[in-house]
N, CA, C and O atoms as CSV, one atom per row, in Angstrom:
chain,resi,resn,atom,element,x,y,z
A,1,UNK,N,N,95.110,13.103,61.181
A,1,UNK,CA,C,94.502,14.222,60.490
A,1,UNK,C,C,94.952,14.195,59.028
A,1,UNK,O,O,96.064,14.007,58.535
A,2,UNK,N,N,93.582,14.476,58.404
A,2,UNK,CA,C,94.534,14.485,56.599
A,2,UNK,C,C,95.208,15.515,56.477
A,2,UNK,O,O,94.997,16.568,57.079
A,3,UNK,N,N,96.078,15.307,55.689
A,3,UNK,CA,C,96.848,16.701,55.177
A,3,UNK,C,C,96.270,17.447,54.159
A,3,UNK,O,O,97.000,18.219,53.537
A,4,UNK,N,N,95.310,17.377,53.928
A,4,UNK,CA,C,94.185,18.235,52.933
A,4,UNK,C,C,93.368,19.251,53.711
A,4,UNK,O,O,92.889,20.205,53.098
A,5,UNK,N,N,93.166,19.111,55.072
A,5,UNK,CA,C,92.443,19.115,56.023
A,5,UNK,C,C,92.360,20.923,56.300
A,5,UNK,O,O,91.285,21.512,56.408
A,6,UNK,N,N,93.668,21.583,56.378
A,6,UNK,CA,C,93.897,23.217,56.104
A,6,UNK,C,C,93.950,23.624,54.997
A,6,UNK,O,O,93.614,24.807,54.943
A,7,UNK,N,N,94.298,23.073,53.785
A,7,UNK,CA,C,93.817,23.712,52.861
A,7,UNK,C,C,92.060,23.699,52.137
A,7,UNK,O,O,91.541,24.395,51.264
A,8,UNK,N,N,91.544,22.584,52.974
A,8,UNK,CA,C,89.895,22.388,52.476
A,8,UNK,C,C,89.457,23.932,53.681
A,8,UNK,O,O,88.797,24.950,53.473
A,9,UNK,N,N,90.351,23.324,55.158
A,9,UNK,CA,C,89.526,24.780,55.250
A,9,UNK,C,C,90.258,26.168,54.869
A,9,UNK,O,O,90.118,26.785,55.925
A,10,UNK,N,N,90.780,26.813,54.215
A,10,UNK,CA,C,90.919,27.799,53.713
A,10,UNK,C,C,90.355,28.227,52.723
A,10,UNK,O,O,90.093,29.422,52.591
A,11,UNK,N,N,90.032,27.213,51.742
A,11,UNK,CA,C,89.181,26.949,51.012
A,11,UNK,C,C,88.043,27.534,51.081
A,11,UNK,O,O,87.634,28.348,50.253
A,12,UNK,N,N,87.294,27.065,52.337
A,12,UNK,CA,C,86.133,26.906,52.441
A,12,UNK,C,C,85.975,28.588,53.179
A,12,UNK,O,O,85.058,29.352,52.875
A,13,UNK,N,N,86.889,28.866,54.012
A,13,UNK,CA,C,86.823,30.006,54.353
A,13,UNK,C,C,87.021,31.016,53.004
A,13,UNK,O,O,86.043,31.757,52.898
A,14,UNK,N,N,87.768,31.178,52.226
A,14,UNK,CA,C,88.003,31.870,50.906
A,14,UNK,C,C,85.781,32.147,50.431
A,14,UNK,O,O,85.018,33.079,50.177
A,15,UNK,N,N,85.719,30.493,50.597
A,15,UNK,CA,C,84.363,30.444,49.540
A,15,UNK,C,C,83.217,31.382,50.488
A,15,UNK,O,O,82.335,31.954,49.849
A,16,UNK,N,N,83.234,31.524,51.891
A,16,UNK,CA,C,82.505,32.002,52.631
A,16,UNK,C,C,82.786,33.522,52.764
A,16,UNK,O,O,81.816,34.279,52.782
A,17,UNK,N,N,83.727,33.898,52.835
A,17,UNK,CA,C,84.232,35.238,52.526
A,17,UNK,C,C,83.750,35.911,51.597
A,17,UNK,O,O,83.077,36.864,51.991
A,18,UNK,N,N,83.835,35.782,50.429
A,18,UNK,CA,C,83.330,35.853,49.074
A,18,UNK,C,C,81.576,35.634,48.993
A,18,UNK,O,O,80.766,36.532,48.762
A,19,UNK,N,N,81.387,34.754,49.151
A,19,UNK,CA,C,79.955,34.858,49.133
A,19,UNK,C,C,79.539,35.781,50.737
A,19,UNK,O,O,78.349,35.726,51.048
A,20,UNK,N,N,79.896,36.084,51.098
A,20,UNK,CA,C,79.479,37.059,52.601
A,20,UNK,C,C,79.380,38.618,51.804
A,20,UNK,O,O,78.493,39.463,51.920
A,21,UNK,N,N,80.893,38.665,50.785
A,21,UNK,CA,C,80.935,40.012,50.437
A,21,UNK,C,C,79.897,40.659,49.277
A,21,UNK,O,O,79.298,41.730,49.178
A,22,UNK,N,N,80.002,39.439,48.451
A,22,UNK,CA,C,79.215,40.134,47.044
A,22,UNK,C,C,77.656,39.714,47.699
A,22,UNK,O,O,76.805,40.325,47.053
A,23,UNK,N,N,77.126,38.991,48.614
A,23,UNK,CA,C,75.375,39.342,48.968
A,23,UNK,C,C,75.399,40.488,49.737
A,23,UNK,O,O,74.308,41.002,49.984
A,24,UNK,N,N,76.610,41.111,50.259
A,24,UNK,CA,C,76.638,42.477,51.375
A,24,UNK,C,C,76.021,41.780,52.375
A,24,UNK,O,O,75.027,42.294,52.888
A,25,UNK,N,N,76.538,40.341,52.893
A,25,UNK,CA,C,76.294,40.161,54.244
A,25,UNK,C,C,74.812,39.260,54.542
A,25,UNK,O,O,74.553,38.723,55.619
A,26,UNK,N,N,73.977,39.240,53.389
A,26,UNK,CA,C,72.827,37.742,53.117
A,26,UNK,C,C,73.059,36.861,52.936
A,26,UNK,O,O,72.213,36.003,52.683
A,27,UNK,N,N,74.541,36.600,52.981
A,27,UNK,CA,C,74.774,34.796,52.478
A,27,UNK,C,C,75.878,34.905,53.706
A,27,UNK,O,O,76.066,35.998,54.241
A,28,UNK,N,N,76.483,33.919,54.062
A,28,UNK,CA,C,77.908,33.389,54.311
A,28,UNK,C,C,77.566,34.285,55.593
A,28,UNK,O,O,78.506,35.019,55.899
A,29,UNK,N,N,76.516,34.386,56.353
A,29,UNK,CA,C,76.644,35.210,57.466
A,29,UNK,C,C,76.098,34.434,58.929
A,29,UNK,O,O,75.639,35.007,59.917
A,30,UNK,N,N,76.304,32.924,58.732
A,30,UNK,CA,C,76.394,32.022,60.083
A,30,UNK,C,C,77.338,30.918,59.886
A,30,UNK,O,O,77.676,30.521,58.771
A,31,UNK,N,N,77.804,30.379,61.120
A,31,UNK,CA,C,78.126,28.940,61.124
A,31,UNK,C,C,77.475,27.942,61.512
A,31,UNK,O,O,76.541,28.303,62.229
A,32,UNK,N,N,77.537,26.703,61.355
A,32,UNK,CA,C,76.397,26.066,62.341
A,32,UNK,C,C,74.881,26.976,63.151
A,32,UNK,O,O,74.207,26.770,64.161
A,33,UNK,N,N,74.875,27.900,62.177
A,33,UNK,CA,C,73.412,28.483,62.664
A,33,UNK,C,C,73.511,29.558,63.655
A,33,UNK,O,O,72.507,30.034,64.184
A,34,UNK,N,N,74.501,29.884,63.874
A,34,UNK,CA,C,75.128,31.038,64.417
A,34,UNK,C,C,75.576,31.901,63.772
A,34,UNK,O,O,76.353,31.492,62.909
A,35,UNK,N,N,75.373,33.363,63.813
A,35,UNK,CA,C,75.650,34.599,63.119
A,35,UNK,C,C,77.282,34.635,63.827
A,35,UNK,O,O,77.704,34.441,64.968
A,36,UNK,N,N,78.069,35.064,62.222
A,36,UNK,CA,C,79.318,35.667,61.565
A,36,UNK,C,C,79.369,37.386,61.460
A,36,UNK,O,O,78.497,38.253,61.399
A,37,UNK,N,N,80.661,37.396,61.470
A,37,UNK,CA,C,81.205,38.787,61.109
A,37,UNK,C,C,82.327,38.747,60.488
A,37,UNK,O,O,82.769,37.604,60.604
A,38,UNK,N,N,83.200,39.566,59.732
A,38,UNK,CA,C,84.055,39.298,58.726
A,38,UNK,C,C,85.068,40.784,59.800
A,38,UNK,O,O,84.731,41.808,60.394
A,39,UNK,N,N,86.186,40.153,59.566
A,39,UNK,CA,C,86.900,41.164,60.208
A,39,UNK,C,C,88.263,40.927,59.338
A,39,UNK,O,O,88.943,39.906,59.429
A,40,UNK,N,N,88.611,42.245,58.314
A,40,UNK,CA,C,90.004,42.619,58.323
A,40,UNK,C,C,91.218,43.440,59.158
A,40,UNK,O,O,91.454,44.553,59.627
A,41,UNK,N,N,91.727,42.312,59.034
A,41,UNK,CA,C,93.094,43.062,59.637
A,41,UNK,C,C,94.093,42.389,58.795
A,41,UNK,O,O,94.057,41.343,58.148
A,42,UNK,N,N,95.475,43.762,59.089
A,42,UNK,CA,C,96.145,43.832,58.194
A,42,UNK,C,C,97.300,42.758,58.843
A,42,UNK,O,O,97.588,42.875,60.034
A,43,UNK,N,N,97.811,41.928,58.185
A,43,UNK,CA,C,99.179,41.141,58.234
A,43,UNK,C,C,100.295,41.484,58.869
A,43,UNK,O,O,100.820,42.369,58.192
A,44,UNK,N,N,101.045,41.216,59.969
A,44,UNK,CA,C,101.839,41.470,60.565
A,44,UNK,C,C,103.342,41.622,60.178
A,44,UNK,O,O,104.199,42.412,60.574
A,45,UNK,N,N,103.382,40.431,59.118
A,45,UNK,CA,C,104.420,40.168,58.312
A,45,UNK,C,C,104.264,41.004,56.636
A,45,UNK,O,O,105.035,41.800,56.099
A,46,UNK,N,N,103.278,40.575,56.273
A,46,UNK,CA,C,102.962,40.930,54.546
A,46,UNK,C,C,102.656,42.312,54.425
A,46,UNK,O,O,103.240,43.119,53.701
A,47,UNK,N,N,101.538,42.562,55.313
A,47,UNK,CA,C,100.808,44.537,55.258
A,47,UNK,C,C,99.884,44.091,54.312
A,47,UNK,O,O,99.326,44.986,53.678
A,48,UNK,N,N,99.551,42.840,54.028
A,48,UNK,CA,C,98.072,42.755,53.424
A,48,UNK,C,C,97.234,42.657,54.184
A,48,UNK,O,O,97.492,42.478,55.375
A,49,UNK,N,N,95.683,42.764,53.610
A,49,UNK,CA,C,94.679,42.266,54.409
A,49,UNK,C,C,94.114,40.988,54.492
A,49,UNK,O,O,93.809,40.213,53.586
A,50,UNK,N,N,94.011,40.870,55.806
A,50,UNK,CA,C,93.851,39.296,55.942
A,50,UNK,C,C,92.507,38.906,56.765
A,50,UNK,O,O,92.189,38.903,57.955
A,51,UNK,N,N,91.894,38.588,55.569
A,51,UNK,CA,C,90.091,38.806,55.913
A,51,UNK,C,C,89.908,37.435,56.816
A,51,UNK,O,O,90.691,36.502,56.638
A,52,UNK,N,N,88.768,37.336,57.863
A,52,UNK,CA,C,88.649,36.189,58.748
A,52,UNK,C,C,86.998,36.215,59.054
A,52,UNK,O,O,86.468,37.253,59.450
A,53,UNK,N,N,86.175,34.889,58.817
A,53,UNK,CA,C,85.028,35.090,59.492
A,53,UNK,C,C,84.968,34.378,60.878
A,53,UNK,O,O,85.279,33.214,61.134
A,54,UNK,N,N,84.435,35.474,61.822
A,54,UNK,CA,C,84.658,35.214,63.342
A,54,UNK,C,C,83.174,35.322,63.914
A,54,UNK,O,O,82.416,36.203,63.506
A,55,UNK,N,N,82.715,34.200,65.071
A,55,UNK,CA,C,82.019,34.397,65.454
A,55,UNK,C,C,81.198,35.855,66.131
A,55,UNK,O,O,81.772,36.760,66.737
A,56,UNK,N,N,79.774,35.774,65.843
A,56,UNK,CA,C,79.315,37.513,66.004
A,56,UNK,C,C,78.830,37.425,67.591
A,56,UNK,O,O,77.985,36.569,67.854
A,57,UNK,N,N,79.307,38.239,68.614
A,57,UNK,CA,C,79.060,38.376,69.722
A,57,UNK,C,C,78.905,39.550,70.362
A,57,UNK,O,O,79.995,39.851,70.848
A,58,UNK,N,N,78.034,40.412,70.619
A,58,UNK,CA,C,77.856,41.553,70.692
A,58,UNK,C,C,77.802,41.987,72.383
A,58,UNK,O,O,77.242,41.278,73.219
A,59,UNK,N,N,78.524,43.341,72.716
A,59,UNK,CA,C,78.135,43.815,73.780
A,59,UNK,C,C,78.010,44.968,73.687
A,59,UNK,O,O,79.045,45.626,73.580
A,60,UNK,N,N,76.612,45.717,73.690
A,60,UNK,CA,C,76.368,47.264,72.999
A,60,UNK,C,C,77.059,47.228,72.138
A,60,UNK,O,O,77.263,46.152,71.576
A,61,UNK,N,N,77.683,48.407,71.713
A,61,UNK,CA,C,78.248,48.684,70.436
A,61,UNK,C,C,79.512,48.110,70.086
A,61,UNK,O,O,80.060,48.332,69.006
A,62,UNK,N,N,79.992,47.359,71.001
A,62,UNK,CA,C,81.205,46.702,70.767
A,62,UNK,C,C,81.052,45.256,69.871
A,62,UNK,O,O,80.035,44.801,69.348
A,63,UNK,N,N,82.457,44.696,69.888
A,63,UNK,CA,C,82.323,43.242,69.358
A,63,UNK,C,C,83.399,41.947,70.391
A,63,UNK,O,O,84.610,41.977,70.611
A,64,UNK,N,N,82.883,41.442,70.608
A,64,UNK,CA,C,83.788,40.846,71.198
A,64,UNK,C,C,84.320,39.199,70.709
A,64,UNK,O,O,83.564,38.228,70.685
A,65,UNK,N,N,85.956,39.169,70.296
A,65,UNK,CA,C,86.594,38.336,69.504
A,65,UNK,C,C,87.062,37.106,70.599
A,65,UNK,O,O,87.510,37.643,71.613
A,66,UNK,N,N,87.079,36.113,70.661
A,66,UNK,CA,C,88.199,34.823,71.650
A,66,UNK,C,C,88.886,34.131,70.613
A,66,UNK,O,O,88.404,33.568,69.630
A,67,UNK,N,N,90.460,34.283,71.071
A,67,UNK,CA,C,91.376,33.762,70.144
A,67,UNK,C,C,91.617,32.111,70.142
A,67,UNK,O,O,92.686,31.516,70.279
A,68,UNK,N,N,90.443,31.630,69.968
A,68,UNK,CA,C,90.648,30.143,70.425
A,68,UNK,C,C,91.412,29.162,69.467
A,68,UNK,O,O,91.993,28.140,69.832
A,69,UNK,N,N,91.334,29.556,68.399
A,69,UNK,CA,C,92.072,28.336,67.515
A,69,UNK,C,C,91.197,26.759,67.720
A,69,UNK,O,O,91.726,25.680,67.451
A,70,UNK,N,N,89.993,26.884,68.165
A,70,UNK,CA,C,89.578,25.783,68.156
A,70,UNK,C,C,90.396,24.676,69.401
A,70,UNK,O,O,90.409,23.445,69.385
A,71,UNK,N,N,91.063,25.657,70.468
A,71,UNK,CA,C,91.494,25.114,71.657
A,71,UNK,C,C,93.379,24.569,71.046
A,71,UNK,O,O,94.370,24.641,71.773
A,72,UNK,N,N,93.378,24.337,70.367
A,72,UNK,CA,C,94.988,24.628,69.579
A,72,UNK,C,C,95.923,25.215,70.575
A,72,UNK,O,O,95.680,26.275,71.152
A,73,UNK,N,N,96.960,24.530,70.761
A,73,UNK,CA,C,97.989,24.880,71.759
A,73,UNK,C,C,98.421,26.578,71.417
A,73,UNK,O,O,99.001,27.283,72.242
A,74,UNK,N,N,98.106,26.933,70.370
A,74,UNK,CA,C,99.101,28.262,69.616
A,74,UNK,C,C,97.654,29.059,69.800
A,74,UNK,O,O,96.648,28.359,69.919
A,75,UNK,N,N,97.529,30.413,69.825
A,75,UNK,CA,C,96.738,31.142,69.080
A,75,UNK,C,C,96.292,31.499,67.812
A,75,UNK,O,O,97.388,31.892,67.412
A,76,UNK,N,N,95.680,31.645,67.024
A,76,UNK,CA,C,95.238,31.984,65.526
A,76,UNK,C,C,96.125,33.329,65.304
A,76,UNK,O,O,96.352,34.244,66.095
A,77,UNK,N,N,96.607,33.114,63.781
A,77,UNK,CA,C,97.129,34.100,63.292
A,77,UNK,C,C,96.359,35.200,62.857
A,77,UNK,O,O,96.962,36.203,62.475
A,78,UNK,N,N,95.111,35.178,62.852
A,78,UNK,CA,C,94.309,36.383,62.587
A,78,UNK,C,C,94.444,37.097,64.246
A,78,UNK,O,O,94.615,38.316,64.278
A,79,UNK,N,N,94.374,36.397,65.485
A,79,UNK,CA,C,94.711,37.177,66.302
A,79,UNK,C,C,96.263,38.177,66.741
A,79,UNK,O,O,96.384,39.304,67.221
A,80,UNK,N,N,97.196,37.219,66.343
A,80,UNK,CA,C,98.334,37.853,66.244
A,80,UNK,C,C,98.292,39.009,65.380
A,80,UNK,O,O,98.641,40.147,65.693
A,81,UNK,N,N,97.990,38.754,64.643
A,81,UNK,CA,C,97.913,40.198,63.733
A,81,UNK,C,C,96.916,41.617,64.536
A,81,UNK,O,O,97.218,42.789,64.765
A,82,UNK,N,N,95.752,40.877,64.766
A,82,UNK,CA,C,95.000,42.185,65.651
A,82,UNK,C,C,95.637,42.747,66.625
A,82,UNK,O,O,95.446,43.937,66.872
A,83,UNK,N,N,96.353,42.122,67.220
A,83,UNK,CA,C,96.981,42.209,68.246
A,83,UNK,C,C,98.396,43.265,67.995
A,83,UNK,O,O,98.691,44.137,68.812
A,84,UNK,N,N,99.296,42.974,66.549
A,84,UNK,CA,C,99.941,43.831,66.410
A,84,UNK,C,C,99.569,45.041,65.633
A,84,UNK,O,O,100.370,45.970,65.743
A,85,UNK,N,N,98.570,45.236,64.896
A,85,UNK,CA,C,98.037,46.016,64.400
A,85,UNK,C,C,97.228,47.154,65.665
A,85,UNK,O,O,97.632,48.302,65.849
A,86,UNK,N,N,96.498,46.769,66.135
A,86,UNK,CA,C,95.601,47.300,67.275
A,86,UNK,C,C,94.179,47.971,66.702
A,86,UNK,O,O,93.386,48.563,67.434
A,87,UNK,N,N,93.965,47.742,65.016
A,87,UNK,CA,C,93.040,48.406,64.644
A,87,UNK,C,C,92.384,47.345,63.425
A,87,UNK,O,O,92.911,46.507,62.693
A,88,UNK,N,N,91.829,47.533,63.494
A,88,UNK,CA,C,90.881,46.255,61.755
A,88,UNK,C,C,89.913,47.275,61.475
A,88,UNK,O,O,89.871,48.453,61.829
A,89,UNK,N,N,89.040,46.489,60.672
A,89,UNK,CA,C,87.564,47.123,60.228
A,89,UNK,C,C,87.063,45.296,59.848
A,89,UNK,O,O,87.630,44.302,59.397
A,90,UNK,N,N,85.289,45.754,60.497
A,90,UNK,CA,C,84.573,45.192,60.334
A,90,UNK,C,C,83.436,44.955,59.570
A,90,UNK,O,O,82.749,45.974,59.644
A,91,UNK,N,N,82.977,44.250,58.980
A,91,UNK,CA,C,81.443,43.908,58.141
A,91,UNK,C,C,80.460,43.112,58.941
A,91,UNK,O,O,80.390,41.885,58.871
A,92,UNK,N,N,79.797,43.766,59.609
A,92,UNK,CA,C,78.260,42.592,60.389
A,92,UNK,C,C,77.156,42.842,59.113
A,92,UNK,O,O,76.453,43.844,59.239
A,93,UNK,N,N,77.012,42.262,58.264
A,93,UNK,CA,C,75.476,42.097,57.510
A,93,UNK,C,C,76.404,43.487,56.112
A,93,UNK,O,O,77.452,43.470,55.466
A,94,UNK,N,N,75.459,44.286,56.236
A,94,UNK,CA,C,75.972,45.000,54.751
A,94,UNK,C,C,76.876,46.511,55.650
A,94,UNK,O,O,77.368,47.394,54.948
A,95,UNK,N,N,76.940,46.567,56.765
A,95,UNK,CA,C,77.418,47.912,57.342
A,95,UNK,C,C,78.938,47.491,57.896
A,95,UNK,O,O,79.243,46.540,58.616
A,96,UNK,N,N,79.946,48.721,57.201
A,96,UNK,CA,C,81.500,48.322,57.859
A,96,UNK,C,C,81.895,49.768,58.547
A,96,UNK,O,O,81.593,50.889,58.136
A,97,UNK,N,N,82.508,49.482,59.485
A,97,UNK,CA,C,82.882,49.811,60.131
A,97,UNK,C,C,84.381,49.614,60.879
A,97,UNK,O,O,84.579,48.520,61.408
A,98,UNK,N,N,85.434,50.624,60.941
A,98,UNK,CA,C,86.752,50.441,61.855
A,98,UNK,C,C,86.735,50.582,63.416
A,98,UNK,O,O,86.283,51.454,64.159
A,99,UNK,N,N,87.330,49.516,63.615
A,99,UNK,CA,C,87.516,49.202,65.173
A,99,UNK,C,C,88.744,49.134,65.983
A,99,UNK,O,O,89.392,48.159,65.601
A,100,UNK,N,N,89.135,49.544,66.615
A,100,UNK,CA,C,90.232,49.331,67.590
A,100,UNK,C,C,89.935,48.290,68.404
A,100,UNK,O,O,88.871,47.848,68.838
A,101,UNK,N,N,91.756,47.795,68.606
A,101,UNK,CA,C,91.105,46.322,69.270
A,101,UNK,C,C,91.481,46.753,70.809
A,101,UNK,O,O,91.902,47.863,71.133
A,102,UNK,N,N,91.228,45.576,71.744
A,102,UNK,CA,C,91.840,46.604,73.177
A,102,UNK,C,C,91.652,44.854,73.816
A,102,UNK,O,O,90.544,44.322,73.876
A,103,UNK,N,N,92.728,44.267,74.177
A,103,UNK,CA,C,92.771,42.648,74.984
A,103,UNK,C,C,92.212,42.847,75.892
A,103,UNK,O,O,92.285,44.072,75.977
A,104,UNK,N,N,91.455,42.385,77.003
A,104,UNK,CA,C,91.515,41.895,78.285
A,104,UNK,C,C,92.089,41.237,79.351
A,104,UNK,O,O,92.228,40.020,79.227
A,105,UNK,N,N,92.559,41.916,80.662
A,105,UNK,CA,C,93.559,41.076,81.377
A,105,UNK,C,C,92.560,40.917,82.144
A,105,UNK,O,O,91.468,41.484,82.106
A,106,UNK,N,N,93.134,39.747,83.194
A,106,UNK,CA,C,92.157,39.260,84.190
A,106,UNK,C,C,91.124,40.617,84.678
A,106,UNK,O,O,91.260,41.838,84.601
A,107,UNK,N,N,90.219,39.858,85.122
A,107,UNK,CA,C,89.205,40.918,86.035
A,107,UNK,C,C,87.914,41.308,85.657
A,107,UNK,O,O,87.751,41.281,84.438
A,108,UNK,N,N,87.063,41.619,86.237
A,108,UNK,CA,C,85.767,41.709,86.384
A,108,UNK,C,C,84.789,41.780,84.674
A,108,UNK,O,O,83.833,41.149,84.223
A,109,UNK,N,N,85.691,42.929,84.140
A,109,UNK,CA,C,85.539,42.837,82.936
A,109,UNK,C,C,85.639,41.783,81.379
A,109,UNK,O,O,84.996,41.857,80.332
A,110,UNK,N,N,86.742,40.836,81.822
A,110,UNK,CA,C,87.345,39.907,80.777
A,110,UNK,C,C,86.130,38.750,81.455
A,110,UNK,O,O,85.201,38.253,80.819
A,111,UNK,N,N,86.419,38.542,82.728
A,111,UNK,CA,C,84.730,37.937,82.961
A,111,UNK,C,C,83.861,37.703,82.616
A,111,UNK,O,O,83.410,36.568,82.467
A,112,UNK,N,N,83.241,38.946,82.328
A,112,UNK,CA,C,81.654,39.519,81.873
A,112,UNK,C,C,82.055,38.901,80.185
A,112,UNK,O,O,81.458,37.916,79.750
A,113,UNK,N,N,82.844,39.436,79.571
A,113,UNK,CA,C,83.026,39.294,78.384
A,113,UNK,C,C,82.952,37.556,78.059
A,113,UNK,O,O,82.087,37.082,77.321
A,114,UNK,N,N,83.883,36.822,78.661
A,114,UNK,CA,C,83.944,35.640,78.533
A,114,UNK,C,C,82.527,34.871,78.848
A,114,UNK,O,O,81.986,33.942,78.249
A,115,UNK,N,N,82.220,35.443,79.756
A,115,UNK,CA,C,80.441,35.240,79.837
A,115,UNK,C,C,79.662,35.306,78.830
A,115,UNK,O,O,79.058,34.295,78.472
A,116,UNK,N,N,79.537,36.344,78.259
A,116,UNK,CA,C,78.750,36.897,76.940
A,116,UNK,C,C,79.491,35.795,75.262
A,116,UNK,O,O,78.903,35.369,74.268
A,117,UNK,N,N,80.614,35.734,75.594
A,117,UNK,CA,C,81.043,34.737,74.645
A,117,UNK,C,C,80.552,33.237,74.382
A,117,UNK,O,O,79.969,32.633,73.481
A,118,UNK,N,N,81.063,32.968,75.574
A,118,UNK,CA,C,80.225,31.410,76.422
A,118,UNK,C,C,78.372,31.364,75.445
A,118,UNK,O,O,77.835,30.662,74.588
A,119,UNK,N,N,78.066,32.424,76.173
A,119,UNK,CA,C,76.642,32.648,76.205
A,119,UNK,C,C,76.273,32.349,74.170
A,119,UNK,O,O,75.510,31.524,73.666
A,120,UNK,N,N,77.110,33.320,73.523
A,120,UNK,CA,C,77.056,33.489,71.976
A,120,UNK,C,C,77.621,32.345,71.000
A,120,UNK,O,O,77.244,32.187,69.839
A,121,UNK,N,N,78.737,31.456,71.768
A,121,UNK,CA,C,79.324,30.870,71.303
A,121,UNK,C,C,79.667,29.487,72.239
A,121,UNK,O,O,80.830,29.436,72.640
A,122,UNK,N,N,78.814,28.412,72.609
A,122,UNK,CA,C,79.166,27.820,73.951
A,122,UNK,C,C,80.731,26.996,73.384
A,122,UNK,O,O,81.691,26.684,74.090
A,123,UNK,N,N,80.602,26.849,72.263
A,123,UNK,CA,C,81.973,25.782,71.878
A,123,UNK,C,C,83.263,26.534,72.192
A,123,UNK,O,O,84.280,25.943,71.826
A,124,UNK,N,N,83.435,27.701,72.785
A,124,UNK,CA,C,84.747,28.499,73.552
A,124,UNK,C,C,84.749,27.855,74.818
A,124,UNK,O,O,85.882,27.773,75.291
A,125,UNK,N,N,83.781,27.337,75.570
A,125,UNK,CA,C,83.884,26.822,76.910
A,125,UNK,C,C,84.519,25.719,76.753
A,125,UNK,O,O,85.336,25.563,77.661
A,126,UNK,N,N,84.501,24.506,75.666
A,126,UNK,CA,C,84.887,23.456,75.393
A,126,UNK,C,C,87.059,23.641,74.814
A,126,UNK,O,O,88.100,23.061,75.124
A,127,UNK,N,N,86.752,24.515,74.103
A,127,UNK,CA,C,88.210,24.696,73.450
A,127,UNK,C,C,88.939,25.436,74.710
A,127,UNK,O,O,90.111,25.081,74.841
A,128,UNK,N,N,88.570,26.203,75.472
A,128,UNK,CA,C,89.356,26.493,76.579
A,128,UNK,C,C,89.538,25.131,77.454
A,128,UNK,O,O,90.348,25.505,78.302
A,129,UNK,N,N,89.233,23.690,77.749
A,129,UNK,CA,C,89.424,22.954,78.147
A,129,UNK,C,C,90.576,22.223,77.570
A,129,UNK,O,O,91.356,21.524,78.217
A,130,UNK,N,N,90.621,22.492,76.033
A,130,UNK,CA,C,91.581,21.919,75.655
A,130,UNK,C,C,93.048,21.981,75.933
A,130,UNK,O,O,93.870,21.102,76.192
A,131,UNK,N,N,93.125,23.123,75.818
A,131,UNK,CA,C,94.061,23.851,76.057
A,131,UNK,C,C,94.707,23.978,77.638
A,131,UNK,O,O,94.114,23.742,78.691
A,132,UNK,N,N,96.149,24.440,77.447
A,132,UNK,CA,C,96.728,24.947,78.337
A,132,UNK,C,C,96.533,26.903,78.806
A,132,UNK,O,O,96.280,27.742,79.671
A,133,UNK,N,N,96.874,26.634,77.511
A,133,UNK,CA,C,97.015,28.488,77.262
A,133,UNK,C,C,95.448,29.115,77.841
A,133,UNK,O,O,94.525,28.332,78.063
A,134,UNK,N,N,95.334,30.262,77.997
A,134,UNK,CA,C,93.903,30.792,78.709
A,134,UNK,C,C,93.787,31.706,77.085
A,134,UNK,O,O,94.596,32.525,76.650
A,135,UNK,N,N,92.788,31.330,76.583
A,135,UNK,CA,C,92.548,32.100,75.896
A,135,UNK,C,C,92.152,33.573,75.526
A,135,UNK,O,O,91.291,34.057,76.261
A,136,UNK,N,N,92.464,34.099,74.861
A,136,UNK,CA,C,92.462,35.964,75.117
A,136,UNK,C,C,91.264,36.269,74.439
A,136,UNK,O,O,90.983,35.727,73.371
A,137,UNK,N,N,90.364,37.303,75.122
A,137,UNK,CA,C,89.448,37.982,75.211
A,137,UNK,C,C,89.748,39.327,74.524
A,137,UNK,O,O,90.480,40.069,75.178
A,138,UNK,N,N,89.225,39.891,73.054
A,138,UNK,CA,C,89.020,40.937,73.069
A,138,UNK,C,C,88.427,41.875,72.364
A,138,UNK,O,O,88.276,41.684,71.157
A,139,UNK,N,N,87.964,43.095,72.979
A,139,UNK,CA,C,86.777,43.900,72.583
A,139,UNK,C,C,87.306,44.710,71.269
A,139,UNK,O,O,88.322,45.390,71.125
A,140,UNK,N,N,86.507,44.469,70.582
A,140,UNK,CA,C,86.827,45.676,69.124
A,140,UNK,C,C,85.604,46.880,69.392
A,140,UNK,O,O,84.379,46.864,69.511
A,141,UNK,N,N,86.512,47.757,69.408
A,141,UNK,CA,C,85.629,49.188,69.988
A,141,UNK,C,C,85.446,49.816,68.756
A,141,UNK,O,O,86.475,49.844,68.081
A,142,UNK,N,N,84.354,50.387,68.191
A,142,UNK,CA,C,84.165,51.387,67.030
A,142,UNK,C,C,84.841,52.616,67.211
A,142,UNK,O,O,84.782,53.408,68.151
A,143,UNK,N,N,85.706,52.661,65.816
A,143,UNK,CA,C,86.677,54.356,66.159
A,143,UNK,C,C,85.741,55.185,65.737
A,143,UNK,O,O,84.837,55.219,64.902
A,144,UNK,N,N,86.551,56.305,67.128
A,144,UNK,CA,C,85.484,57.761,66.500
A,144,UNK,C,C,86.263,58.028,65.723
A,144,UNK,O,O,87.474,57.820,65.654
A,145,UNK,N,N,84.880,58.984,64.482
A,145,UNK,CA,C,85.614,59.845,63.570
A,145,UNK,C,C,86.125,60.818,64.047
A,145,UNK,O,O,86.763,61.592,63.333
C-alpha cells in the first residue's frame, strides 16, 4: 500500500465535504453512484467536529450507519466517536437535522437493518467477510424538539 494512500483519501474526503456543503447537498452527494449523507459528530478526544460522508440508507425517518472501515480489522474513528458522543447532526441534500445514535445488538431488529444496508450498500456484505470483528449496526434517530 502507498503511504500517500490516507492522506489522498482525506484529501479527497476534505474535497467532497466541501463541495457537498457550499452546493447545499447538489454536488458531492454520491459515491460510485450511490447517494451520501454528511454526518457530524463531535471528537472524542479534541471536542471538534469531525465531519464524515457516509453511505445514505434509509429506514422511515431514520438513518442507518455500518461501521465497516472497509472490512479493516479496527472500526472507523468516526464511529468511535458516535458511539461516545451518542448524538451528531446530519445533512441529506440541503436539510440538517440532529440525531441520536442508538447501536444494535443481535436480534430481529439489527437483522432487518443489516438487510436494508446490504440492500443500499451491497459492498458491507463483502467487508463483513473480511473481517473478524461483526460489524456494528446503527440507527440515527431524529431528536425531538
Amino acid at each position: 500500500m502507498s503511504k500517500h494512500l490516507p492522506g489522498l483519501g482525506r484529501w479527497g474526503t476534505h474535497r467532497q465535504i466541501t463541495q457537498f456543503r457550499s452546493s447545499r447537498g447538489q454536488k458531492g452527494n454520491s459515491i460510485r453512484g450511490l447517494p451520501v449523507f454528511l454526518l457530524d459528530v463531535v471528537g472524542r478526544s479534541s471536542g471538534e467536529p469531525r465531519p464524515v460522508m457516509l453511505m445514505l440508507v434509509r429506514r422511515d425517518d431514520d438513518l442507518l450507519v455500518c461501521g465497516s472501515n472497509g472490512g479493516n480489522p479496527v472500526a472507523p474513528n468516526w464511529y468511535k466517536n458516535l458511539v461516545a458522543a451518542g448524538q451528531a447532526q446530519v445533512e441529506v441534500d440541503a436539510d440538517r437535522w440532529a440525531v441520536t445514535a442508538r447501536e444494535l445488538d443481535d436480534g430481529p431488529e439489527r437483522d432487518q437493518c443489516w438487510e436494508l444496508l446490504i440492500a443500499g450498500y451491497p459492498d458491507f456484505a463483502s467487508y463483513q467477510e473480511l473481517t473478524d470483528r461483526r460489524l456494528p449496526v446503527v440507527v440515527l434517530e431524529p431528536t425531538s424538539d
